[in-house]
PANU-304570 format. One record per residue (C-alpha): residue in three letters; x, y negated, z negated. Coordinates in steps of 0.25 Angstrom, whole numbers, padded with zeros to 4 digits, always signed. Example, Ala and Ser with C-alpha at 12.3 -4.5 7.8 and 13.67 -1.06 7.14 Angstrom:
% residues 2
ALA+0049+0018-0031;SER+0055+0004-0029;
% end
This chain:
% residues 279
UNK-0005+0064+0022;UNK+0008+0065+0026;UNK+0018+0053+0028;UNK+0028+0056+0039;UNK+0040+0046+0039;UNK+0048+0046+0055;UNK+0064+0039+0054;UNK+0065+0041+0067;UNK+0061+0054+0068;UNK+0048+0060+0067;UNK+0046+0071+0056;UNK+0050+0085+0047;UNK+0044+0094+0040;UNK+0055+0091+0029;UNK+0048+0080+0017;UNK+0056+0070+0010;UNK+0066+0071+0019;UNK+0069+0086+0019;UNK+0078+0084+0007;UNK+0076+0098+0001;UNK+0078+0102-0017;UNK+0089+0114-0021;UNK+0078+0125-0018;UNK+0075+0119-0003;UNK+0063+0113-0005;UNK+0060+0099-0002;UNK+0061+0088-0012;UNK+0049+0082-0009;UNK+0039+0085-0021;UNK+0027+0082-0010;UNK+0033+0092+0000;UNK+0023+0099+0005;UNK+0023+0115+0011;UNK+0018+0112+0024;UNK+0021+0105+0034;UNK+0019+0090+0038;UNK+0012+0086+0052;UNK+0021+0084+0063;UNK+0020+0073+0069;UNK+0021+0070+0084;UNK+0033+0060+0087;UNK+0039+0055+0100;UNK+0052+0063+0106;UNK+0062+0053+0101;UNK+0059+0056+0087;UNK+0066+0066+0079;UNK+0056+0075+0073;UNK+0068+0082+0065;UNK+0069+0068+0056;UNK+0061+0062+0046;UNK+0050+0066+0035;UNK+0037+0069+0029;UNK+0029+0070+0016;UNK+0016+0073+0012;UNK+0009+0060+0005;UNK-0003+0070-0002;UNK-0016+0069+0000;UNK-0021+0055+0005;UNK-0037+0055+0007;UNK-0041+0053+0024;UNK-0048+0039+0019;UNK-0038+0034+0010;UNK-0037+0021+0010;UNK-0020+0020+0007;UNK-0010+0028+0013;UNK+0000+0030+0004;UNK+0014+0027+0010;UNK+0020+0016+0016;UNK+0035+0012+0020;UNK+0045+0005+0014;UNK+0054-0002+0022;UNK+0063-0009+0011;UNK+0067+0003+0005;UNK+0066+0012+0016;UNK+0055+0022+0011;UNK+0042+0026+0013;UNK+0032+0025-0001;UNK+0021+0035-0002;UNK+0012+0040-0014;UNK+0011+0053-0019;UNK+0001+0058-0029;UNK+0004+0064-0041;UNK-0002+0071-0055;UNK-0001+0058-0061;UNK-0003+0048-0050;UNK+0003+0045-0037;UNK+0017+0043-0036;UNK+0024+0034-0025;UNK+0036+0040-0018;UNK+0046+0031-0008;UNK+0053+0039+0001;UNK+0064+0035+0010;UNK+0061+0033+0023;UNK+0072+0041+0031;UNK+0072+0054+0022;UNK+0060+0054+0014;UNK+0067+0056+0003;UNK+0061+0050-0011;UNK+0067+0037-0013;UNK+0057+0037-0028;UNK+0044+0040-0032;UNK+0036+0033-0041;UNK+0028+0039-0056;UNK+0014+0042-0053;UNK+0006+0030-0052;UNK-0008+0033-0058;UNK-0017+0024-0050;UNK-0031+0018-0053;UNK-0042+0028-0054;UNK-0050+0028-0040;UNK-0065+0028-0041;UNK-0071+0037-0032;UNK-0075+0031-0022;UNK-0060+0027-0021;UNK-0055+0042-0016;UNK-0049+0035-0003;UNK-0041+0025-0011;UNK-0028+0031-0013;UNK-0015+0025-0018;UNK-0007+0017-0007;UNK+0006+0010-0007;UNK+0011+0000+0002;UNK+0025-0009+0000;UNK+0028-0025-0003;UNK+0040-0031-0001;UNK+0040-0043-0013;UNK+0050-0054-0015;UNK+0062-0045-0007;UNK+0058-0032-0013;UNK+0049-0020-0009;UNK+0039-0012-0019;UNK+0028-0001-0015;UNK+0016-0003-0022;UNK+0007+0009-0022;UNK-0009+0005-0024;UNK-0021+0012-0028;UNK-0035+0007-0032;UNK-0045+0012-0043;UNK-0048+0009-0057;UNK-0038+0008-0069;UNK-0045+0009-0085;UNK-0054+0018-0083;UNK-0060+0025-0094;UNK-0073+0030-0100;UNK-0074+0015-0107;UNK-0069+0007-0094;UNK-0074+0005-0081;UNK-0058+0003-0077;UNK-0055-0009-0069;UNK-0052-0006-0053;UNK-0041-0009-0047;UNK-0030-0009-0037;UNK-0015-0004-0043;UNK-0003-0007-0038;UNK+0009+0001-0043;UNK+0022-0008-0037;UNK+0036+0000-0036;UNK+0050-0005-0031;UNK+0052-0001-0016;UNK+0066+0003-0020;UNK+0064+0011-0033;UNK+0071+0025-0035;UNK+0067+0038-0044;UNK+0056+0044-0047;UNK+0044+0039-0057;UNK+0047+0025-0052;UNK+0037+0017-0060;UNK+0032+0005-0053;UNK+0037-0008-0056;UNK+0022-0013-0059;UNK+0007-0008-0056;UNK-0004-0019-0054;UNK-0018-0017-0056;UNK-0027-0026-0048;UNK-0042-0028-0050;UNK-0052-0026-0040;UNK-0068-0024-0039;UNK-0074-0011-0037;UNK-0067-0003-0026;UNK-0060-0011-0015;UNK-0055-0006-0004;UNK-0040-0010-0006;UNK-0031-0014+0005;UNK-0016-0015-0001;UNK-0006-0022+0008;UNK+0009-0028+0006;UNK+0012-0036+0020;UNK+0016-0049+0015;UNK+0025-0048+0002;UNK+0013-0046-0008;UNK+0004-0032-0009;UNK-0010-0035-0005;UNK-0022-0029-0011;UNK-0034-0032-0003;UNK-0048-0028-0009;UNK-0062-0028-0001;UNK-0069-0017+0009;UNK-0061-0019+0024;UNK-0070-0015+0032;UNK-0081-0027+0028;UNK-0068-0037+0025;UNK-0058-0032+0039;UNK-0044-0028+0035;UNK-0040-0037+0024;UNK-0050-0037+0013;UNK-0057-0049+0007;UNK-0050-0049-0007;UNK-0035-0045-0010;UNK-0022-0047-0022;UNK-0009-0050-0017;UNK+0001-0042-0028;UNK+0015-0048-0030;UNK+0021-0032-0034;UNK+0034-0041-0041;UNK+0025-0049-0052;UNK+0010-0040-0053;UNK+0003-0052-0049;UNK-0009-0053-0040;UNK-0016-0062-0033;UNK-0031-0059-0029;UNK-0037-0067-0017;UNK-0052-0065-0018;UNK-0055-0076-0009;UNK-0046-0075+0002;UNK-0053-0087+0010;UNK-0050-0096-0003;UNK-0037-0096+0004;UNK-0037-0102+0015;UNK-0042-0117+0012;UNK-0032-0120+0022;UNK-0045-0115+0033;UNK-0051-0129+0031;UNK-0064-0129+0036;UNK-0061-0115+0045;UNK-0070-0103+0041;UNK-0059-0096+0032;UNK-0070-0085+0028;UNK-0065-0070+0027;UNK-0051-0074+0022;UNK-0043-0062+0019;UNK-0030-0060+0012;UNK-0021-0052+0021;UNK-0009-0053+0014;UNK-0002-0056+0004;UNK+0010-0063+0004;UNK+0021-0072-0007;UNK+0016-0083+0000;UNK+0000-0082-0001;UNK-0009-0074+0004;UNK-0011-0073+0021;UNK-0025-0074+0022;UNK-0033-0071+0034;UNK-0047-0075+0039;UNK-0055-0068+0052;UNK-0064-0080+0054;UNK-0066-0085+0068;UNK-0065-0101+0064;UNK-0049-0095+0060;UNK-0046-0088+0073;UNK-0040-0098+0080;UNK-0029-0097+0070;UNK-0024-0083+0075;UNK-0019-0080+0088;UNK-0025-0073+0100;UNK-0041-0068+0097;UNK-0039-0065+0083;UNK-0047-0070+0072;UNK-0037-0068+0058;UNK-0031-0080+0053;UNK-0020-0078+0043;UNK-0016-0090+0034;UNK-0007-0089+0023;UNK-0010-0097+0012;UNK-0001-0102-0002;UNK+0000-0093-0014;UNK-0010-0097-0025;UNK-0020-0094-0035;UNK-0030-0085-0027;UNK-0044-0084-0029;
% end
């Protein structure tokens, strides 16, 4: 897969930036021989500006695409694996050049039946300041004595670090059951984890944590329709958690008794509710 980043422009044949070491060759330890694809881009772009990478190899099905932008500290962060693990790299968004790359992360074990389930990272902004958070689900503690306990990891790093090897500033483990299908979002000020199958439960699935990334502490929501008691004697069935924010959690139900809550012909009602101990 390869990440193509337009300023204004469309694209080179140059990665990171086209900066170039003593001996000519490019800086950009995952520069690769061949050319990128071209892309097609309107006339009024300038095809002579901006730049590309090579993300590695990302299965066709995979559930996470690893990069994302981020806007506060004007990069773009992507993951890269390495012998050891994968490591995260934020580059700047106008040259491409690394801004600092993380140690390897060695993430949870995946079962087998998890070979779509590649690492992702998405961005949070907290309480004023930004963090990438890289995610990956599998099993942690597994041995020949354990079973391992599954789980979905978060390793959280400060948007504006510098160097290499940054470590992160914390990693939180949080327990799941069996193999979820993982949804990791970050839209209201809080990352998200939903757990459950999507295609039986829609786009938000039916159980979810929000993480605080500045104290490690989670809040699971098992029962999303538990919170909305404010429904009265309405049919609040099929509640979901669609985010999560400092507040409380914005929760959502798809039942025609709600509808007249929304706007035009459609069925979602979203009601945010107080912050408190969830079930």
């Amino acid at each position: 897969m390869a990440l193509t980043v337009v300023s204004l422009a469309g694209c080179s044949g140059q990665a990171d930036g086209g900066h170039k070491g003593s001996n000519g060759n490019p800086l950009n330890p995952f520069h690769q021989a061949k050319p990128l694809a071209k892309l097609s881009v309107p006339a009024a772009y300038d095809a002579g500006e901006g730049w590309d990478t090579a993300l590695g190899s990302v299965p066709k099905q995979a559930a996470n695409v690893p990069v994302v932008a981020v806007p506060g500290a004007g990069g773009v962060a992507s993951i890269q694996g390495a012998a050891n693990g994968y490591t995260t790299i934020v580059r700047a968004a106008d040259t491409g050049r690394i801004k600092w790359s993380s140690a390897p992360w060695e993430i949870p074990t995946p079962s087998d039946s998890e070979s779509s389930q590649t690492p992702g990272v998405t961005v949070v902004d907290q309480e004023g300041r930004e963090y990438v958070v890289t995610y990956a689900q599998g099993v942690r503690r597994k041995d020949a004595l354990h079973d391992g306990t599954a789980v979905v990891s978060l390793a959280v790093y400060a948007a504006d670090g510098q160097g290499t090897s940054v470590k992160p500033l914390r990693q939180i483990d949080l327990p799941i059951e069996g193999e979820l299908a993982v949804r990791v979002s970050a839209y209201g000020g809080r990352v998200l984890v939903g757990l459950g199958n999507m295609v039986d439960s829609g786009m938000y699935p039916a159980r979810a944590y929000a993480v605080n990334v500045v104290t490690g502490q989670s809040t699971a929501y098992n029962h999303p329709d538990d919170l909305l008691s404010q429904c009265g004697q309405a049919d609040c069935a099929g509640g979901r958690v669609i985010t999560a924010t400092p507040e409380g959690p914005l929760v959502g139900v798809t039942t025609e008794a709600l509808a007249w809550w929304a706007t035009g012909s459609a069925t979602l009602c979203a009601r945010a509710v107080p912050s408190g101990p969830a079930s």
